[in-house]
C-alpha positions as CSV (number, residue, x, y, z in Angstrom):
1,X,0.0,0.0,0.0
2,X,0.7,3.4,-0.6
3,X,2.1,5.3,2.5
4,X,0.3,8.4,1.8
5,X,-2.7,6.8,1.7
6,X,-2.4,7.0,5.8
7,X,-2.6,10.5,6.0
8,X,-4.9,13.3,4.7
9,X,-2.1,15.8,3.4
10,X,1.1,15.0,1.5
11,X,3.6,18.1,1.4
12,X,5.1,17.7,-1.9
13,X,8.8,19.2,-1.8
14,X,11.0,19.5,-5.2
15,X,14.4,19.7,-4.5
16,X,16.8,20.6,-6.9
17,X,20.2,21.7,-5.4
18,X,19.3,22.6,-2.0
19,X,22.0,20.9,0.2
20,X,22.3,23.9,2.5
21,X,18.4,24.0,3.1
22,X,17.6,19.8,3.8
23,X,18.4,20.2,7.8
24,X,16.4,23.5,8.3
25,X,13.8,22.0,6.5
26,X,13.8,19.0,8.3
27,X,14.0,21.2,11.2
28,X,10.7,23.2,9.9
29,X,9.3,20.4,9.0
30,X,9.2,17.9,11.9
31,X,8.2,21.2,14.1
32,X,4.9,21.7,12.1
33,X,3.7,17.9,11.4
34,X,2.6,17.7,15.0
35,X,0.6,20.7,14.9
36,X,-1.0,20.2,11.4
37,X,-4.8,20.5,10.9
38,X,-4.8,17.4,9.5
39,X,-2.5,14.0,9.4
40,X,0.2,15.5,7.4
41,X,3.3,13.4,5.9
42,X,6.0,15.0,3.5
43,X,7.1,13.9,-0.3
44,X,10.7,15.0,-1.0
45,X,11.2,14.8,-4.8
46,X,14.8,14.9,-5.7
47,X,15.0,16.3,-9.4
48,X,18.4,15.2,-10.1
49,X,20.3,17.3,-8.1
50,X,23.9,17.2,-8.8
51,X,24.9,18.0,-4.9
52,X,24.5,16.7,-1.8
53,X,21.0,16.7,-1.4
54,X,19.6,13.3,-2.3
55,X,22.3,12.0,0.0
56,X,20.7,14.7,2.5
57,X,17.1,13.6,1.7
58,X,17.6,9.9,2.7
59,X,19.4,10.9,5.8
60,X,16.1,13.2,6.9
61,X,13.7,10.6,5.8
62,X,15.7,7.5,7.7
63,X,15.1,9.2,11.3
64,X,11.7,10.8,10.6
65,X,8.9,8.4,9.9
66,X,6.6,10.8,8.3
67,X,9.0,11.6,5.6
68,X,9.2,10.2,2.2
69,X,11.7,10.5,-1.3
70,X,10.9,10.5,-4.6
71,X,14.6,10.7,-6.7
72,X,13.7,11.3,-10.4
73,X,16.4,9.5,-12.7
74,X,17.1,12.8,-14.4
75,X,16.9,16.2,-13.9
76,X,13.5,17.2,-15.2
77,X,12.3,20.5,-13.9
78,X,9.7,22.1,-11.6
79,X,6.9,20.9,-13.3
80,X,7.7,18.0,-13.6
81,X,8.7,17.2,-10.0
82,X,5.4,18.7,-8.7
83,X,3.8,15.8,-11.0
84,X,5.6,12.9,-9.9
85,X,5.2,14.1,-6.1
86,X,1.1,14.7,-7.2
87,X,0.9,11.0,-9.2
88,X,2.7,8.5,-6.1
89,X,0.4,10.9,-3.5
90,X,-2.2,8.9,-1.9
91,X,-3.9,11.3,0.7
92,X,-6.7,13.2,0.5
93,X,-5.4,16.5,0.0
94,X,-1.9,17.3,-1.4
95,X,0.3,20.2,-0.9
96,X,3.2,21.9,-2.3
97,X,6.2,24.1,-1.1
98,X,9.3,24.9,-2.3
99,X,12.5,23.9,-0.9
100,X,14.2,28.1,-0.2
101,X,12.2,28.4,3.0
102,X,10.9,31.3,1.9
103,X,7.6,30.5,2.7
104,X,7.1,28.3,6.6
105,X,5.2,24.9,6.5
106,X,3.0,26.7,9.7
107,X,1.0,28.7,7.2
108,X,-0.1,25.5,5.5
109,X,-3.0,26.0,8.6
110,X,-4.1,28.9,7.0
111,X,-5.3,27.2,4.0
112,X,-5.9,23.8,5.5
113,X,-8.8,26.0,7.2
114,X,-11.1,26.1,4.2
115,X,-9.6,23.2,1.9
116,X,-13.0,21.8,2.8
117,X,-14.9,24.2,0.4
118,X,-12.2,24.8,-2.1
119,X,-10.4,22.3,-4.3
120,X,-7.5,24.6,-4.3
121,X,-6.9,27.2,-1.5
122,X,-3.0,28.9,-2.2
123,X,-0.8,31.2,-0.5
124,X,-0.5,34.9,-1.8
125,X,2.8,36.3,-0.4
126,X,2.6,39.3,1.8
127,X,5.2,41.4,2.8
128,X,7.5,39.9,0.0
129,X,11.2,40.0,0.7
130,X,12.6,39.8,-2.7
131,X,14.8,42.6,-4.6
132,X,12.4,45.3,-6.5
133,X,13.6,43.6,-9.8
134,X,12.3,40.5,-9.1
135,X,9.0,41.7,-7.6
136,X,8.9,43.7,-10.5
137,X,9.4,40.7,-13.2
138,X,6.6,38.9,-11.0
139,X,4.2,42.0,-11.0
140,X,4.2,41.8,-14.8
141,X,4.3,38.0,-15.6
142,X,1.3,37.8,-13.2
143,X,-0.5,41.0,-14.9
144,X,0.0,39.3,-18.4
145,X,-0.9,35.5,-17.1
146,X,-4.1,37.2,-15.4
147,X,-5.1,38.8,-18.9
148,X,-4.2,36.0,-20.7
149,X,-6.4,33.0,-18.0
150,X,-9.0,35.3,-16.7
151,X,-8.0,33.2,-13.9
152,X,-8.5,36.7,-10.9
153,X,-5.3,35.5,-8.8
154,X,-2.8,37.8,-7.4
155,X,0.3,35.6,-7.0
156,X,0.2,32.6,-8.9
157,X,4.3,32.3,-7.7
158,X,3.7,31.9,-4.1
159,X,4.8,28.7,-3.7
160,X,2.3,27.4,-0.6
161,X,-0.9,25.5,-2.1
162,X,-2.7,23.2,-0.6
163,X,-5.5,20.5,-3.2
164,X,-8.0,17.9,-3.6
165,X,-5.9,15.3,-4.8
166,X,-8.3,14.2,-6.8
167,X,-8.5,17.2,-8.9
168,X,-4.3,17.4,-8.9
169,X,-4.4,14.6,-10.6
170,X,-6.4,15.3,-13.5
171,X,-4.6,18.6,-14.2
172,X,-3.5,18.5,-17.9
173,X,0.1,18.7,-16.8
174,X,3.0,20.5,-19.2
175,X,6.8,22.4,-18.8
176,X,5.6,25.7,-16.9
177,X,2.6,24.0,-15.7
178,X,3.0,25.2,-12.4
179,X,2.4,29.1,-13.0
180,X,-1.1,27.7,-13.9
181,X,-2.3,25.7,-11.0
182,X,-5.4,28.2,-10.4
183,X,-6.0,28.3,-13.9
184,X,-6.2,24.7,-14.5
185,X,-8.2,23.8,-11.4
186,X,-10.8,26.3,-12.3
187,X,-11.2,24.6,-16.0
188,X,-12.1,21.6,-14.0
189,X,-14.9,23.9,-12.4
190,X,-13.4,23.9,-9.3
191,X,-13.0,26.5,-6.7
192,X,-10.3,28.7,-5.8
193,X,-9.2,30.6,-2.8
194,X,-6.5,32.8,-2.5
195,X,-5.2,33.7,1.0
196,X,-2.1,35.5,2.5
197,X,0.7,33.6,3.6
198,X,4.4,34.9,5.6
199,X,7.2,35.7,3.2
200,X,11.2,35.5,3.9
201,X,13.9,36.4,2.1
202,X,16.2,33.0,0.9
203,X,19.4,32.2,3.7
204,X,21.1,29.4,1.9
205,X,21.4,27.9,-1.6
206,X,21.2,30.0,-4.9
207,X,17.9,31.0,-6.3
208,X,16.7,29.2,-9.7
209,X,14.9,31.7,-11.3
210,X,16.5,34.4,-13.6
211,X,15.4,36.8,-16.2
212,X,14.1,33.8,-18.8
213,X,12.2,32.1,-16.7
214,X,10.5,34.4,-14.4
215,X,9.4,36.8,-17.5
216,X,9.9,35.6,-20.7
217,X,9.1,31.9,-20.2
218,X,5.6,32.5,-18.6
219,X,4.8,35.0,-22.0
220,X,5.1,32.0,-23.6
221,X,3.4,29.3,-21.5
222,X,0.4,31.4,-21.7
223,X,-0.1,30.9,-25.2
224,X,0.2,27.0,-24.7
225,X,-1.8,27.6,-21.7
226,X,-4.5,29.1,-24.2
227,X,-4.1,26.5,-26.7
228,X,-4.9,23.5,-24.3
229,X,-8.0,25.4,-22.8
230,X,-9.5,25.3,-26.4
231,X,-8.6,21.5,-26.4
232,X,-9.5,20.6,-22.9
233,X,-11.9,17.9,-22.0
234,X,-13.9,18.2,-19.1
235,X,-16.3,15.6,-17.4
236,X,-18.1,14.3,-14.9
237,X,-19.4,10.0,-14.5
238,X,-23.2,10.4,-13.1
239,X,-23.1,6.4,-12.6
240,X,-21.0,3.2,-13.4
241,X,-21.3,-0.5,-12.1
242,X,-17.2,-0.7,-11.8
243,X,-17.0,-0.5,-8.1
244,X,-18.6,-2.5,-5.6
């Protein structure tokens, strides 16, 4: 069986290069899990790093019981990473953070509150300690991805979201895919909330986002984005005699 399947939340973690940030976010980790909403286990997916960190990740995971690993055979990219931790998740609900610390695994409390009447509830970041470039870069990819989705959300980059599993997995996945996470659950007619979330400035490990892919790569994800929405099938089975 399916670890996951014994809780009702798997945090799904991509690491890519994060050797410095594995034992502060055990640490992080481990503190939260016993004060979670919910029963709450965490997915490490190692996506071919080239450092210490899958050795890292199997050293957390061997003295914490609630921890798990994913190692992709290749590097593979965010996207991708937040798939294979969303496809082996068996819970309930999944969730996703990244592995910077620039968000806390506490505030997944905030949107575990009303995961009940959303199938996606995600973190907007307030207070946002990046440089004035970046928020700048950010503050027009989401303006053009907003005009481009009509999906109404403020900061599709915050990197806390909490879903129905069920719906994860019938997201239409692709590269850039996870800029779109409100935008895809809402093709599936499902509901969205957005709600603020603590923001800190990165302390170890270098930042993976530059120039192409903060800006120019969303411009053209949207366009695919649009493409699939055209394309997308959507539906729902009223009965079937498959189950007992």
């Amino acid at each position: 069986m399916n670890k996951s399947a014994n809780y009702q939340l798997t945090i799904v973690v991509p690491v890519y290069n994060e050797e410095d940030n594995i034992y502060s976010l055990e640490t992080k980790l481990a503190e939260y899990l016993p004060s979670a909403l919910v029963p709450t286990c965490v997915l490490f997916v190692n996506d071919g790093s080239r450092d210490a960190s899958g050795d890292r990740i199997l050293e957390v995971c061997t003295r914490n019981p609630h921890f798990f690993y994913l190692n992709l055979a290749r590097n593979s990219g965010l996207s991708a990473a937040m798939k294979a931790g969303i496809d082996y998740a068996d819970s309930i609900y999944v969730g996703y953070m990244d592995a910077d610390l620039q968000t806390t695994p506490e505030d997944f409390n905030l949107l575990l509150k009303d995961i009940t009447h959303y199938e996606l509830v995600m973190g907007i970041r307030a207070n946002r300690k990046d440089s004035p470039f970046k928020k700048l870069q950010s503050k027009i990819a989401n303006g053009f991805r907003r005009a481009m989705t009509h999906d109404g959300v403020e900061d599709t980059g915050c990197p806390l979201k909490v879903m129905h599993t069920s719906y994860a997995k019938r997201i239409p996945f692709f590269t850039g895919m996870h800029r779109f996470l409100p935008a895809l659950i809402l093709l599936q007619e499902g509901r969205v909330k957005q709600t603020p979330v603590r923001h800190f400035p990165r302390v170890a490990g270098v930042s993976k986002y530059h120039l192409w892919n903060r800006l120019i790569s969303p411009f053209l994800d949207c366009f695919a984005y649009r493409w699939m929405k055209k394309r997308y099938i959507n539906y729902r089975v009223g009965d079937t005699n498959l189950t007992a």
